[in-house]
Structure formats: structure tokens, C-alpha cells
C-alpha angles and dihedrals in degrees: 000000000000110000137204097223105128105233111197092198083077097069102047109108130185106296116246112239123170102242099207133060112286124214142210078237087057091057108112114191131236110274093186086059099054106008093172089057084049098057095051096049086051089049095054086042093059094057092066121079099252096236081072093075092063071072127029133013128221111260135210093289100048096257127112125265132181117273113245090222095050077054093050095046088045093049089040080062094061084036092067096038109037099106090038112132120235105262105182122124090265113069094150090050095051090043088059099048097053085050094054090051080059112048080043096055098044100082091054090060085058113116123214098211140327117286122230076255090065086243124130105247111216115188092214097049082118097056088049087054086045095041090050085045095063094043089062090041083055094057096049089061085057100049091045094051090041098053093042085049088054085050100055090045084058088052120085124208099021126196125249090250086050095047088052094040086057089043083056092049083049091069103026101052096053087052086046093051091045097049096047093044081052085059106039094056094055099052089051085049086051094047091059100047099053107024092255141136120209109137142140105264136170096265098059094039092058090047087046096049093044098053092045086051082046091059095040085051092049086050095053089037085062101034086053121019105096117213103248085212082189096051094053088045099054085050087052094049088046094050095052092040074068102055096040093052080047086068100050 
């Protein structure tokens, strides 16, 4: 017998949860509480191609910055490699040549004397930071061009300039892998031999990935980002009503 009792239960549906990570970058602000702001914000968004915001997000300023989970997917990708073993055809080759860095670098861990704080003072202590520095910027390059070539695996029907574009990954990230694990290697070698420890660690390679994302953003920012000449006139209008009621 069909009756007319309402049963909630009937109306329950499986509930909607977003399956990936979410982000602050992912926030997006009430429209309906400040529908001028969010004009404007829509405004700047729409003078940027639409394929920049798998990137980057708009900041505070209107301008594109990096997004901090495009950093985090690019650093988990170190992270899962970092103690990975060259596995190119020349292994001799690539054996000599971390043993050349070596040889090269040595010199440059020599002191000179011993400091009044009892430390070795050695004059190129600045070229080894620098030098540390550009191996972890080495692998940042890596991690950038090998997350961007597992995205356009993901893609389907990609363009002519995209096919090209993942040729071009196809050479380039083996040469990348080879040259970071050369350094690497060598650091580590160095390490042993005089006590040190300059590496490449996860630290430097996030701060490395974010600030190459951070010139890439200021590029596009300025590549794209057209000058709304009404919008700074009408500020500067504002800004000297201002002065002139300050006056009254």
C-alpha cells in the first residue's frame, strides 16, 4: 500500500567530496559579499590565456604567482627520485665525470689557516655555497620539465606545437637527470673527504622551484597583463578628491 509519509531518508543522496588535495590557492571569495571586488578580480583574470591558471593563480595585485600545489607536485617529484642511480648506457663515462668534478672542486675546500674560532677558513667557501646553490637549482629545472611532460601524457589530442614541445622534454630530461645526479654525487664525494655539507636537499630544491615558477609568473604578467589606463586614472582622481576635500 503506497503511502503519503514523507521519509527523508529518500532524499539523501551520496554525499559530493572533492576527491583530490585542496589548497588555500584553490579558495575562491564570496561574490555575493563584495560583488564590485569581485568584478575587478574577474576583470584582471580574464587578461590572462586560460591554460596559465594549471599553473599559477592571480594574487593580491592582480598578477600571477606560482601555485603552491603545482610547487608541491613538482618537489614530490625529487622527493621520489632523489636517491635514484644513473641508469644511462654509460656508466664509465658518467663515473669519470663525477670523479673529474671532483678532482676539479677539491682545490676550492682547501683552508688557508685556523681561525681565533678554532674554524678552517677557506677563502672559497662562497663559490662551494654558490656552487651547491646551482646543483639544486639543476634539479628544479628537472623537476619543472618532468612534471609538465606527465601532464601532457595525461592530455589527449594534443596540438603540433605540444607534440614538439614533449619531443623536446624526451631529450632534455634524460640530460637534466644525468647532470644533477653528477652533481650530486660529487657533492656527497666531497662531503666525505672534508667533513662538509653542501648538498642538494629538499629545502633548497622547493625554494628553487618556487622562484623559477616566480620569474616565469612576472614574464607572463607582463606579456599579458594589459594597463587599464581608466582604471589608474580614476585612483588617481580618487587619491587627489581626497586631498582637495582635505583642504575644505
Amino acid at each position: 500500500m503506497k503511502t503519503t509519509h514523507f521519509d527523508p531518508s529518500e532524499q539523501e543522496t551520496k554525499e559530493l567530496v572533492y576527491e583530490k588535495e585542496t589548497t588555500h590557492d584553490m579558495y575562491t571569495q564570496d561574490t555575493n559579499a563584495d560583488p564590485e571586488g569581485a568584478t575587478a578580480r574577474m576583470a584582471v583574470s580574464n587578461d590572462y590565456p586560460s591554460y596559465l591558471f594549471e599553473t599559477y593563480r592571480i594574487d593580491s595585485k592582480g598578477n600571477l604567482a606560482p601555485r603552491e600545489d603545482v610547487v608541491d607536485s613538482a618537489l614530490n617529484i625529487y622527493i621520489a627520485h632523489c636517491d635514484s642511480k644513473y641508469n644511462g648506457e654509460d656508466d664509465d663515462a658518467y663515473k669519470f665525470e663525477v670523479q673529474a668534478g671532483v678532482q676539479f672542486l677539491s682545490p676550492f675546500f682547501e683552508s688557508t689557516h685556523i681561525a681565533s674560532n678554532g674554524n678552517a677558513q677557506r677563502p672559497s667557501q662562497g663559490h662551494l655555497y654558490s656552487n651547491a646553490g646551482s646543483a639544486n637549482r639543476l634539479v628544479a629545472d628537472w623537476c619543472l620539465d618532468y612534471r609538465t611532460y606527465n601532464d601532457l601524457c595525461a592530455k589527449g589530442g594534443l596540438s603540433d606545437n605540444q607534440i614538439k614541445f614533449k619531443t623536446d622534454l624526451e631529450h632534455k630530461i634524460p640530460a637534466l637527470g644525468r647532470q644533477w645526479r653528477i652533481m650530486r654525487d660529487v657533492l656527497e664525494t666531497l662531503n666525505d673527504m672534508h667533513g662538509t655539507d653542501f648538498e642538494i636537499n629538499t629545502d633548497q630544491v622547493r625554494k628553487a622551484i618556487f622562484n623559477n615558477l616566480q620569474r616565469k609568473a612576472d614574464w607572463e604578467t607582463t606579456r599579458s597583463k594589459p594597463v587599464n589606463t581608466q582604471v589608474m586614472a580614476d585612483s588617481a582622481q580618487a587619491e587627489l578628491d581626497k586631498l582637495v576635500v582635505a583642504t575644505f
